[in-house]
N, CA, C, O and CB atoms as a CASP TS submission, in Angstrom:
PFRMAT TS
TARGET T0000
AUTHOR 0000-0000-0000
METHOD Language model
MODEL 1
PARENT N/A
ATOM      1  N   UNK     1       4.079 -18.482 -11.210  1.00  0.00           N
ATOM      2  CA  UNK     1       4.728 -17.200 -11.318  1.00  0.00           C
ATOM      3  C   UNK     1       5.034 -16.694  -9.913  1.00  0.00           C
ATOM      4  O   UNK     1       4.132 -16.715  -9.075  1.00  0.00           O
ATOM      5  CB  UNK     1       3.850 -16.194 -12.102  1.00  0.00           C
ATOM      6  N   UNK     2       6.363 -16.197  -9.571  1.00  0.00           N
ATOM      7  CA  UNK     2       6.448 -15.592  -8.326  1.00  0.00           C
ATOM      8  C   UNK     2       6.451 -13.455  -8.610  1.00  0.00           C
ATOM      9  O   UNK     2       6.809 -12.561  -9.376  1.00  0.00           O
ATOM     10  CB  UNK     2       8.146 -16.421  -7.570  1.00  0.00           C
ATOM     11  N   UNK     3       5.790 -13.730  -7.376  1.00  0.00           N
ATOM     12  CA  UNK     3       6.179 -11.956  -7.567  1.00  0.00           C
ATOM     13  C   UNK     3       6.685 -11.798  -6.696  1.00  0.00           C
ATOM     14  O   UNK     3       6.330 -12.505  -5.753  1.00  0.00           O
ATOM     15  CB  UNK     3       5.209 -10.781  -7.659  1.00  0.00           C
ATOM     16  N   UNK     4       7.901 -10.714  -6.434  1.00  0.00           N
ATOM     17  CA  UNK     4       8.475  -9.897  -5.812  1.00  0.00           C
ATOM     18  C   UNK     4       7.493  -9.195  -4.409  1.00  0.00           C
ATOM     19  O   UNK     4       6.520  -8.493  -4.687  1.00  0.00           O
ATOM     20  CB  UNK     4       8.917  -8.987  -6.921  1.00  0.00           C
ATOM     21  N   UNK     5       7.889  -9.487  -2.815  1.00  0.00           N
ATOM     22  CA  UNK     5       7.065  -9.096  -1.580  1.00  0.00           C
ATOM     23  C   UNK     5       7.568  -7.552  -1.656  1.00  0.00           C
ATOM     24  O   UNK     5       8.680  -7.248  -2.086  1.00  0.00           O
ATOM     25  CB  UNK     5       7.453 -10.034   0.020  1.00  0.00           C
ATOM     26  N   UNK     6       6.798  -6.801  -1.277  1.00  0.00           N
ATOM     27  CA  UNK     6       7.039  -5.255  -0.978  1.00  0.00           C
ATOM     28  C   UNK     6       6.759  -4.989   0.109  1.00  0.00           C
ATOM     29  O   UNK     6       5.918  -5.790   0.515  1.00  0.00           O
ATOM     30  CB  UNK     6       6.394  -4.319  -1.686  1.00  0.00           C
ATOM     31  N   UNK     7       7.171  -3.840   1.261  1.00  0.00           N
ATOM     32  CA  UNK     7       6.580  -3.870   2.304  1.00  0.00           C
ATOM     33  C   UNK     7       7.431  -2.293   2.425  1.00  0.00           C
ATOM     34  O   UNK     7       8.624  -1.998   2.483  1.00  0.00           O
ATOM     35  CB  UNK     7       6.745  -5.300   3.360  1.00  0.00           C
ATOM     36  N   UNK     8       6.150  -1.488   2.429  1.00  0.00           N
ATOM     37  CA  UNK     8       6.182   0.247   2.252  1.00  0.00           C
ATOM     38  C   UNK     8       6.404   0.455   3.985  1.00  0.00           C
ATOM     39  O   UNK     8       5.988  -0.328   4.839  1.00  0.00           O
ATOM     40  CB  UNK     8       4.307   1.175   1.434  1.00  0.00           C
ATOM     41  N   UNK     9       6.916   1.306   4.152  1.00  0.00           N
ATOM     42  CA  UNK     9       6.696   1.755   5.757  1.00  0.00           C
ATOM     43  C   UNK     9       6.119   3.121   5.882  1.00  0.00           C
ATOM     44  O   UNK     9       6.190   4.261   5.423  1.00  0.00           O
ATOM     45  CB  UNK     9       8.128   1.797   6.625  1.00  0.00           C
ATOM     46  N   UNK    10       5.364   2.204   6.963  1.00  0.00           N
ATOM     47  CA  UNK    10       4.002   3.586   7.835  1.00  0.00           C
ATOM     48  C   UNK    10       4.251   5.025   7.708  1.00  0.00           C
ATOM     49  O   UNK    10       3.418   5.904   7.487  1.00  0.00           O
ATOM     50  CB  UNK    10       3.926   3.567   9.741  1.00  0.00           C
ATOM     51  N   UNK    11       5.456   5.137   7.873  1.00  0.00           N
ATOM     52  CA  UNK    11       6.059   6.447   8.315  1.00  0.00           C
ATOM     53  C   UNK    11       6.083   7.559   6.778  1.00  0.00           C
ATOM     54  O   UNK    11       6.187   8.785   6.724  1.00  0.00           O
ATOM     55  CB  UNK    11       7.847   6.044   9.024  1.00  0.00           C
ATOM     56  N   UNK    12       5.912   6.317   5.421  1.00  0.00           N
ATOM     57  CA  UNK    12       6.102   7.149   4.017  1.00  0.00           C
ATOM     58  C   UNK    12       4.840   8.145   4.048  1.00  0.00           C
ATOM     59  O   UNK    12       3.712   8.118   4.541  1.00  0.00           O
ATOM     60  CB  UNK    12       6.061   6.052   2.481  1.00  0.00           C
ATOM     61  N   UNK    13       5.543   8.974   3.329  1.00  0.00           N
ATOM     62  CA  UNK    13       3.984  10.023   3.296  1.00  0.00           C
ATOM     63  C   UNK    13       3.201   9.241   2.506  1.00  0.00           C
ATOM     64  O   UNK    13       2.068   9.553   2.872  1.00  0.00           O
ATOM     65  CB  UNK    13       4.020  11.743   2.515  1.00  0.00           C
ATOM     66  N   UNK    14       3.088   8.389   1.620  1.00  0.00           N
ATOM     67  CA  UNK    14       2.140   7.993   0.838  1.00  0.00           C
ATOM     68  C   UNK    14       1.410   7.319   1.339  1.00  0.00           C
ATOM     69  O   UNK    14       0.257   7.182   0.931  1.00  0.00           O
ATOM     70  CB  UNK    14       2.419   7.523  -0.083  1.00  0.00           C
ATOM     71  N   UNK    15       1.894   6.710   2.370  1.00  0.00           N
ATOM     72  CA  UNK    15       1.021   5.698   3.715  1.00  0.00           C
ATOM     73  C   UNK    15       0.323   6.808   4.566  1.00  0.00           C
ATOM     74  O   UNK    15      -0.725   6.333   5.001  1.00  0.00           O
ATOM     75  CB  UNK    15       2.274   4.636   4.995  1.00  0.00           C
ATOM     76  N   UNK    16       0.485   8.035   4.953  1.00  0.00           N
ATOM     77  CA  UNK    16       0.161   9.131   6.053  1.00  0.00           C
ATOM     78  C   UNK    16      -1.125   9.463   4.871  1.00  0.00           C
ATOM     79  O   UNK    16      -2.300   9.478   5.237  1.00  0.00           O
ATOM     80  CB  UNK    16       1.639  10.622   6.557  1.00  0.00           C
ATOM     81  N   UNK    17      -0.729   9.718   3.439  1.00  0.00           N
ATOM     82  CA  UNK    17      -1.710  10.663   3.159  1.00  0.00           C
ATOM     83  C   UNK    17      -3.132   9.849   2.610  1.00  0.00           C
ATOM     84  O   UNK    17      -4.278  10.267   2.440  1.00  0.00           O
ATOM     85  CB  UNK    17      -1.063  11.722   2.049  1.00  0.00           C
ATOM     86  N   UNK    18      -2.697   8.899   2.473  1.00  0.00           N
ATOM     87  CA  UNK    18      -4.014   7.884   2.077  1.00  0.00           C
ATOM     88  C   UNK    18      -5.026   7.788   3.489  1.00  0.00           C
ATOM     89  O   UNK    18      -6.157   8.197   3.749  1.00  0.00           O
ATOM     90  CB  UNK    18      -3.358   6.043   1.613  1.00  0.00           C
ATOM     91  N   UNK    19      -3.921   6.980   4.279  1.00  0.00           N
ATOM     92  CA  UNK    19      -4.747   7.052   5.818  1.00  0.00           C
ATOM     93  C   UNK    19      -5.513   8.472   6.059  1.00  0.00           C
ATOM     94  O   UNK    19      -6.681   8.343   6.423  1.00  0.00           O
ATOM     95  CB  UNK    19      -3.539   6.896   7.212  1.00  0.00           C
ATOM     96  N   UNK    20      -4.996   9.916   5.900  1.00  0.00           N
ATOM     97  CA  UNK    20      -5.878  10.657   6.160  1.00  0.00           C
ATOM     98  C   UNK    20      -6.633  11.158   5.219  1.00  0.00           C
ATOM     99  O   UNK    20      -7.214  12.203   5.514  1.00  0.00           O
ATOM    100  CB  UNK    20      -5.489  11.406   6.747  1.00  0.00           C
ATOM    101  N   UNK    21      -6.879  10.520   3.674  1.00  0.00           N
ATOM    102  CA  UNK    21      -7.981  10.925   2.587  1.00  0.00           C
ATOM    103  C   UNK    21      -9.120   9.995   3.176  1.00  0.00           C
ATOM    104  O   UNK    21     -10.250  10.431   3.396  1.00  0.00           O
ATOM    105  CB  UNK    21      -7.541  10.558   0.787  1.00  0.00           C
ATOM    106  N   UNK    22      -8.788   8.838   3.388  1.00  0.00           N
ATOM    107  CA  UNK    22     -10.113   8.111   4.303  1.00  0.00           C
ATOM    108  C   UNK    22     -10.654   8.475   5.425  1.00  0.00           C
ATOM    109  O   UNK    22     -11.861   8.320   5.609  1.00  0.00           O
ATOM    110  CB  UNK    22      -9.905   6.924   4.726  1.00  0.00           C
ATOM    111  N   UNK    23      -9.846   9.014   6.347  1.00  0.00           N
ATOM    112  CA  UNK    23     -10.443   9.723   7.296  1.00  0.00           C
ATOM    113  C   UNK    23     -11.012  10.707   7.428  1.00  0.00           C
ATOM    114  O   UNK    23     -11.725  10.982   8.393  1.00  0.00           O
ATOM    115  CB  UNK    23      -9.985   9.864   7.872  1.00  0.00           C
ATOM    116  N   UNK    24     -10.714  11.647   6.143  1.00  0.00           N
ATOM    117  CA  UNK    24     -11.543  12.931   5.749  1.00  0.00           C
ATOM    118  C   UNK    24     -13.236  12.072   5.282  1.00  0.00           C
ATOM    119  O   UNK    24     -14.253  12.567   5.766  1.00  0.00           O
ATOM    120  CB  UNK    24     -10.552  13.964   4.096  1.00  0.00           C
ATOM    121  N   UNK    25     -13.316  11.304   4.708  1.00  0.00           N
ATOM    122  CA  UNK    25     -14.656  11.022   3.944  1.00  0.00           C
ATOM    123  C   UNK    25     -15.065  10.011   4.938  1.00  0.00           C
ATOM    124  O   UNK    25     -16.041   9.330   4.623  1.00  0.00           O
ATOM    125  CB  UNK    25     -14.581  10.450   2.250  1.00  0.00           C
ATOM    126  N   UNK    26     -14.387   9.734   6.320  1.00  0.00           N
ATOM    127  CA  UNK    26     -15.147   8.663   7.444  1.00  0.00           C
ATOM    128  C   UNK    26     -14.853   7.504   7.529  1.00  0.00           C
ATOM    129  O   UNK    26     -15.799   6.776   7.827  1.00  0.00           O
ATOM    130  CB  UNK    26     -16.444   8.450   7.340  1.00  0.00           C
ATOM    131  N   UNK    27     -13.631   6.889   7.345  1.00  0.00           N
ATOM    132  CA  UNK    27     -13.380   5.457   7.187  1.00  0.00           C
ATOM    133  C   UNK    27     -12.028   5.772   7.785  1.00  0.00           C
ATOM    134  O   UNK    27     -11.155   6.594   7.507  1.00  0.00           O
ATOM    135  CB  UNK    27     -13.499   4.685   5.600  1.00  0.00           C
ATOM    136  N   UNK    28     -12.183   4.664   8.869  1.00  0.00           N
ATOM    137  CA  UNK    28     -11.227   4.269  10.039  1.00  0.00           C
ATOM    138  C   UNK    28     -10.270   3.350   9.817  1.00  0.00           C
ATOM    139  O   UNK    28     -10.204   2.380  10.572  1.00  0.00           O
ATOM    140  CB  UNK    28     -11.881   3.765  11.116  1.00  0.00           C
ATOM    141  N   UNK    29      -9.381   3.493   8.764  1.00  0.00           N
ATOM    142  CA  UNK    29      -8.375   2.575   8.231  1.00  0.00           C
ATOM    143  C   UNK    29      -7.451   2.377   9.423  1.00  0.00           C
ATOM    144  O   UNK    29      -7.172   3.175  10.318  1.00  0.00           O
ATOM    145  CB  UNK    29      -7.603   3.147   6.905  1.00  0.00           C
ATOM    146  N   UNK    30      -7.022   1.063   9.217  1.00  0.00           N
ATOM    147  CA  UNK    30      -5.769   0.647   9.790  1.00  0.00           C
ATOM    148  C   UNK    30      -4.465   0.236   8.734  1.00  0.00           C
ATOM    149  O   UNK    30      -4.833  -0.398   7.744  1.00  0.00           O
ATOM    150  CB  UNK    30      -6.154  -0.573  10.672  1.00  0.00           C
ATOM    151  N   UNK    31      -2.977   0.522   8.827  1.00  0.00           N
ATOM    152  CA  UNK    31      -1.927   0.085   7.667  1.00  0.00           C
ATOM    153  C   UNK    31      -1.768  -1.403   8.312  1.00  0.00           C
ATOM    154  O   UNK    31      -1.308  -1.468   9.452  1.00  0.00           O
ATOM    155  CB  UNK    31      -0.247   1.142   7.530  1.00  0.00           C
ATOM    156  N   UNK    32      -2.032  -2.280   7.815  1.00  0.00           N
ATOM    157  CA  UNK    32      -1.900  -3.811   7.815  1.00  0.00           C
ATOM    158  C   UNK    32      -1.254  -4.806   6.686  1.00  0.00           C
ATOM    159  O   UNK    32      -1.199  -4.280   5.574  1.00  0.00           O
ATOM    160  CB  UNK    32      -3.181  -4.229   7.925  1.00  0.00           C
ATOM    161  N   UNK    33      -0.852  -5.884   6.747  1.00  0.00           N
ATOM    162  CA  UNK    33      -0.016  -6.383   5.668  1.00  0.00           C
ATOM    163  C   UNK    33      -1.514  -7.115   5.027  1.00  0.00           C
ATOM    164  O   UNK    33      -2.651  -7.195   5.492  1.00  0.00           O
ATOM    165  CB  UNK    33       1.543  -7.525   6.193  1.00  0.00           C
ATOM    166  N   UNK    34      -1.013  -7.494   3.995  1.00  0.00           N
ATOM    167  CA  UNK    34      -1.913  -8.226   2.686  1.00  0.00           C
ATOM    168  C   UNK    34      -1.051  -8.989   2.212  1.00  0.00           C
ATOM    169  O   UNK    34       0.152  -8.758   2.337  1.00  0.00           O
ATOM    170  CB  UNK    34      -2.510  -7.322   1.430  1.00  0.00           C
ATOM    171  N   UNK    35      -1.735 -10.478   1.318  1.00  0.00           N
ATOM    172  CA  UNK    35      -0.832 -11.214   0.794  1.00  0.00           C
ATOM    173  C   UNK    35      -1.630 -11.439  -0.501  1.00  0.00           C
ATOM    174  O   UNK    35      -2.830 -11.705  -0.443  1.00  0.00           O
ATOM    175  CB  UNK    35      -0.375 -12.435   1.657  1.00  0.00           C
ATOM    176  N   UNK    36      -1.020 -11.342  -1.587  1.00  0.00           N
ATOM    177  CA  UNK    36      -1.515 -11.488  -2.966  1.00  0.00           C
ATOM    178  C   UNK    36      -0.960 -11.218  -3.753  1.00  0.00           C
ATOM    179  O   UNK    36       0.150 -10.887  -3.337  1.00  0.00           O
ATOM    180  CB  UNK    36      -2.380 -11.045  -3.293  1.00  0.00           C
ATOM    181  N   UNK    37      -1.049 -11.104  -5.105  1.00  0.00           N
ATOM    182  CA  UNK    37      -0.477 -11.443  -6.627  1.00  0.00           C
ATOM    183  C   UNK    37      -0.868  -9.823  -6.504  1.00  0.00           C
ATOM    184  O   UNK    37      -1.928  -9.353  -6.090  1.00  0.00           O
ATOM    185  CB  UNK    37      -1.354 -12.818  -8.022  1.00  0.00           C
ATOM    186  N   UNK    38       0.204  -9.179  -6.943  1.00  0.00           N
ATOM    187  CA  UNK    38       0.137  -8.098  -7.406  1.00  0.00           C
ATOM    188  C   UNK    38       1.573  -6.893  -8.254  1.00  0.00           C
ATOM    189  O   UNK    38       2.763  -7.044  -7.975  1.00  0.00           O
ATOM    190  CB  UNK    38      -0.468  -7.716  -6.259  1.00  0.00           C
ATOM    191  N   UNK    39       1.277  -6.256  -8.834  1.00  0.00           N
ATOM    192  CA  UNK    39       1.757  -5.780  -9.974  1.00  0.00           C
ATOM    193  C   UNK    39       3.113  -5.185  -9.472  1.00  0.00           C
ATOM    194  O   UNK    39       4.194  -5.165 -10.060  1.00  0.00           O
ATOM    195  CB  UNK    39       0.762  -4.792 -10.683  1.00  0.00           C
ATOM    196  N   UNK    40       2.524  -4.330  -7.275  1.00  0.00           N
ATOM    197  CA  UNK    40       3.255  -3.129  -6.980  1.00  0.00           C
ATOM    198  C   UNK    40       4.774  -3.503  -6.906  1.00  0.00           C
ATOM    199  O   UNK    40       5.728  -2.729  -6.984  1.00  0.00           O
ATOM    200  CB  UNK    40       2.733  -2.474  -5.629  1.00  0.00           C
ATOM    201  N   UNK    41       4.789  -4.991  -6.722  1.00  0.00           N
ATOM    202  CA  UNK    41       6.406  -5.343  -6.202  1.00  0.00           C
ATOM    203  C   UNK    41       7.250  -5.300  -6.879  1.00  0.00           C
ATOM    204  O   UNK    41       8.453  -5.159  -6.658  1.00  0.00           O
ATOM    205  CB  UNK    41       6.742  -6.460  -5.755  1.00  0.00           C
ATOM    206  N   UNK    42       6.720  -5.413  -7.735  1.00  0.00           N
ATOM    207  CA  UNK    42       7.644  -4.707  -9.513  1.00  0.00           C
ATOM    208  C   UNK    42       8.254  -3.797  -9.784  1.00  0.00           C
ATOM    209  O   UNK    42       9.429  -3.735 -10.148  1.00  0.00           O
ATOM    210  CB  UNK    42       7.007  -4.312 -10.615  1.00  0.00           C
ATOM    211  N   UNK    43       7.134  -2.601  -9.554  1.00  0.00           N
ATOM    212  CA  UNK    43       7.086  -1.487  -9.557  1.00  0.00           C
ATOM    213  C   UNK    43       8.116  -0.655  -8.412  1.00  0.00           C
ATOM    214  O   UNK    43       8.752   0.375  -8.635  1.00  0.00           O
ATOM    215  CB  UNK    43       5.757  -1.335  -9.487  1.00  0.00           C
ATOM    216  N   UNK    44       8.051  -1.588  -6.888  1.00  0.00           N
ATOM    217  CA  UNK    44       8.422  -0.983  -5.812  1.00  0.00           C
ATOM    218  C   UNK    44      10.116  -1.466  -6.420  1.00  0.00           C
ATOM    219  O   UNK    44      10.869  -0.576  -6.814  1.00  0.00           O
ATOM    220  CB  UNK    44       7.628  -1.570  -4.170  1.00  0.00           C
ATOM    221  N   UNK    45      10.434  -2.510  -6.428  1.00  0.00           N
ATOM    222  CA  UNK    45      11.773  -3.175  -6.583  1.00  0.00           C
ATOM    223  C   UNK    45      12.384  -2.956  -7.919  1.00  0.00           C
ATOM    224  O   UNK    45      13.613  -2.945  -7.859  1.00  0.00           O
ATOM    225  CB  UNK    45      11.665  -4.659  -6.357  1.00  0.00           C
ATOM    226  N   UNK    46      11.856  -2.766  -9.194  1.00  0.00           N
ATOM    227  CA  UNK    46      12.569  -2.054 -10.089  1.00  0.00           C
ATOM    228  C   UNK    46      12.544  -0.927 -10.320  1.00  0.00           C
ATOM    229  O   UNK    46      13.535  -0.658 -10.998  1.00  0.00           O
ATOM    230  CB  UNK    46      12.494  -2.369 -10.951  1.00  0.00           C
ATOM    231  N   UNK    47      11.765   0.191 -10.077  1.00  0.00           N
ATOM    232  CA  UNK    47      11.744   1.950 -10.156  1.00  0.00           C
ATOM    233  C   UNK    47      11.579   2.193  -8.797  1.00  0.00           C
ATOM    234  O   UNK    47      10.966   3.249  -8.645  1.00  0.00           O
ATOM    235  CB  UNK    47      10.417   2.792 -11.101  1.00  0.00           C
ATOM    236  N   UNK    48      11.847   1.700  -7.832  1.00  0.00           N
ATOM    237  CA  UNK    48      11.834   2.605  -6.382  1.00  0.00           C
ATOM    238  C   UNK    48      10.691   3.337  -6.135  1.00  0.00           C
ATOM    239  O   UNK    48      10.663   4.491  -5.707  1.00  0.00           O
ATOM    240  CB  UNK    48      12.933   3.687  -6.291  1.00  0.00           C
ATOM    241  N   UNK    49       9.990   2.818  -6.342  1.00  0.00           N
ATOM    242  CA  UNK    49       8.378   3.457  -5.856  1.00  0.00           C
ATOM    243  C   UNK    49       7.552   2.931  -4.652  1.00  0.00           C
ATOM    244  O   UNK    49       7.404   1.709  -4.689  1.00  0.00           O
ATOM    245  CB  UNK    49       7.311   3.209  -7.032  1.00  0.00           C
ATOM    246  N   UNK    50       6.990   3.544  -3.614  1.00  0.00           N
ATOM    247  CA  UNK    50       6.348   2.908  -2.399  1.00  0.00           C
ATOM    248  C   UNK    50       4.779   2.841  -3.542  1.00  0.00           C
ATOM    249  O   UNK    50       4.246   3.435  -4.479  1.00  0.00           O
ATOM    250  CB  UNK    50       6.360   4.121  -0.534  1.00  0.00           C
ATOM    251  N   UNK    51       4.618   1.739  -2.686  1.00  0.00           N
ATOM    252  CA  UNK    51       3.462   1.160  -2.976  1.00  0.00           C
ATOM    253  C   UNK    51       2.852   0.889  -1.998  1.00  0.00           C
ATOM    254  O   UNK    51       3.407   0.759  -0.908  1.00  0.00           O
ATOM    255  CB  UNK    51       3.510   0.214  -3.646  1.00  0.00           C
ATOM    256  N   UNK    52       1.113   0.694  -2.245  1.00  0.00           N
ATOM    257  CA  UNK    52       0.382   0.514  -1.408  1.00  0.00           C
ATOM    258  C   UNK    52      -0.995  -0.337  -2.070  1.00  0.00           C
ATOM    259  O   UNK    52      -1.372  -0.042  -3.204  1.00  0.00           O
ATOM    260  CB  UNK    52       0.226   1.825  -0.792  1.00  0.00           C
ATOM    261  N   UNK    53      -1.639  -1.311  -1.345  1.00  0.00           N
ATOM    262  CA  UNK    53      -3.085  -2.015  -1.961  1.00  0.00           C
ATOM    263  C   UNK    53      -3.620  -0.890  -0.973  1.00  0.00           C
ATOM    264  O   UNK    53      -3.253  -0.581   0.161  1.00  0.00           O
ATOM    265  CB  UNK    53      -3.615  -4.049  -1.678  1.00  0.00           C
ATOM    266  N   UNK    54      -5.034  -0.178  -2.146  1.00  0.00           N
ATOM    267  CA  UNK    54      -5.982   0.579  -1.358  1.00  0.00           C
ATOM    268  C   UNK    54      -7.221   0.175  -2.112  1.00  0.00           C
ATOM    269  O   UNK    54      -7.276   0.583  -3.272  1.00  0.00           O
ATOM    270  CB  UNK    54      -5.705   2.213  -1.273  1.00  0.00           C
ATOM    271  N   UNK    55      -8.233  -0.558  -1.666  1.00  0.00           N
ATOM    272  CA  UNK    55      -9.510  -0.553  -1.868  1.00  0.00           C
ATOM    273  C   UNK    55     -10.682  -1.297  -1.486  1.00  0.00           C
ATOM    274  O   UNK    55     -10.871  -1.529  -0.292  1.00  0.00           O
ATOM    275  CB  UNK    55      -9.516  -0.571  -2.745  1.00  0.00           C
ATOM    276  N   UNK    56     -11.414  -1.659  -2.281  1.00  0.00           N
ATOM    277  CA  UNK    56     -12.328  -3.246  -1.838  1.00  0.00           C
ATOM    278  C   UNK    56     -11.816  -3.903  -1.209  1.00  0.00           C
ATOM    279  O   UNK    56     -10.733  -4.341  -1.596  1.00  0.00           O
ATOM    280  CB  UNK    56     -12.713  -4.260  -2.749  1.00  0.00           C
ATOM    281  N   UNK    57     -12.411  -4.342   0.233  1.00  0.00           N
ATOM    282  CA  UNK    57     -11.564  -5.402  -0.250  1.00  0.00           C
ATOM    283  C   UNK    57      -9.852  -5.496   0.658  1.00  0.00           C
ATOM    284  O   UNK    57      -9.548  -6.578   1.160  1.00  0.00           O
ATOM    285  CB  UNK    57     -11.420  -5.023  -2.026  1.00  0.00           C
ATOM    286  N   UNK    58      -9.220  -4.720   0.734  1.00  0.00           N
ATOM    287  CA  UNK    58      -8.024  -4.462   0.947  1.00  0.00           C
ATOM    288  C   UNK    58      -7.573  -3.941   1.962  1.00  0.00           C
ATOM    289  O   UNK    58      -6.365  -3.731   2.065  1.00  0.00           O
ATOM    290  CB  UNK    58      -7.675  -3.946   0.222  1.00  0.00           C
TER
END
């Protein structure tokens, strides 16, 4: 199965506001690329939605 690559830019608020919900509760995130099977590229490339992997792990 191929999925569709997504690649959100830094500058989206949805990238700004995550980075600073972790930094409120103490975690020093960096925005970095990831490579894996996932649902968002779908999501990003058929409804125009920024996406982001946030968690475990990620």
């Amino acid at each position: 199965m191929e999925m569709p690559g997504v690649r959100t830019s830094p500058d989206r608020p949805l990238v700004a506001n995550a980075v600073s919900a972790l930094a409120d509760v103490g975690v020093d995130s960096g925005v970095t690329g990831w490579s894996a099977a996932r649902d968002g590229g779908f999501v990003a490339r058929d409804f125009g939605v920024p996406v982001i992997v946030l968690g475990p792990g990620a």
